[in-house]
Steps between C-alpha positions, in 0.01 A plus 500: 500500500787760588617406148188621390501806674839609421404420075220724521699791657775450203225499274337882616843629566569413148187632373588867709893437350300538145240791639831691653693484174249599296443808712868588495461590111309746635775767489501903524880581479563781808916504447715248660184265628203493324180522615312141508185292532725220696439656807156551459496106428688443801287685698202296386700137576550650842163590574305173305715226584665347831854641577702166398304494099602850482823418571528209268361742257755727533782230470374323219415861321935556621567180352350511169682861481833340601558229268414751239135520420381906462283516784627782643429879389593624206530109410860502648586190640828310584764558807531851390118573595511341767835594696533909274325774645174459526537122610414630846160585398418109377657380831335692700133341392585221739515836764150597356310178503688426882361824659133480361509188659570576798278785506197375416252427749169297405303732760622835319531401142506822328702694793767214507520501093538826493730546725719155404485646114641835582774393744552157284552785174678719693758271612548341205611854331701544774686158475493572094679804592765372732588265248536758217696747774752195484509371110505901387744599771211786545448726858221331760339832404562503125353133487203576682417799298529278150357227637274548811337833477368487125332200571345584785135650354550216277493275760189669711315481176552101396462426874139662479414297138654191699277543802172545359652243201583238735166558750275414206694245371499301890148532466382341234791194568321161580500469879761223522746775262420758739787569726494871520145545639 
């Protein structure tokens, strides 16, 4: 039965690997890091699914991007998109999907998902940032300015689509889907 279990998990991570790269060719170039639907994917994993399928969908959505496969934006793909300057950004999903997690609270649904998506996005610039601060050899400061602060009204505005997004889409889940009621 845990067999079981564990195959169906694979399964709808894989299915949300496929959903997350699609949304990364969703791309508005904003300089060094372009803005991207990934994040408002991510966001949407974090809040529909149980922490540890999100987190299989992120590695398998890593995966497919490492061993060369353009999932990533901009279809890069490869070491170099993974470990160059913005590789911060796709490593720090696992941050995302982790936090909304452990936010969310089945007796505050809405409060907790809010709350879980904007510190879960938040971080995960901030971690995207550190890493770029490091690859680019750039200033705390001049890292966060490229690639915190633009992002930010980004981010408050895909966290609002992925809220009411997610809320409907809970609802209408059979009950035995249903684990963010």
């Amino acid at each position: 039965m845990g067999n079981i279990k564990l195959l169906k998990q694979l399964i709808i991570a894989a299915e949300l690997a496929v959903g997350l790269a699609l949304c990364s060719k969703i791309t508005i170039p904003l300089g060094l890091i372009p803005l991207t639907g990934q994040t408002l994917a991510v966001g949407l994993i974090a809040s529909i699914v149980p922490t540890v399928i999100g987190m299989w969908a992120i590695g398998i959505y890593l995966l497919l991007g490492l061993i060369g496969i353009p999932v990533f934006a901009s279809s890069a793909a490869g070491l170099a998109a993974i470990f160059g300057p913005t590789g911060g950004y796709l490593w720090g999903f696992f941050l995302y999907i982790l936090v909304v997690g452990l936010c969310y609270r089945r007796e505050q649904p809405l409060c907790s998902l809010i709350i879980g998506n904007l510190l879960g996005a938040f971080l995960q610039l901030v971690a995207g940032a550190a890493w770029l601060m490091v690859v680019a050899k750039l200033s705390w400061l001049a890292a966060y300015n490229a690639g915190v602060l633009p992002f930010l009204v980004p981010a408050v505005i895909k966290i609002v689509l992925v809220v009411v997004v997610a809320r409907a889409i809970v609802r209408r889940l059979p009950a035995r889907f249903n684990v963010r009621s």
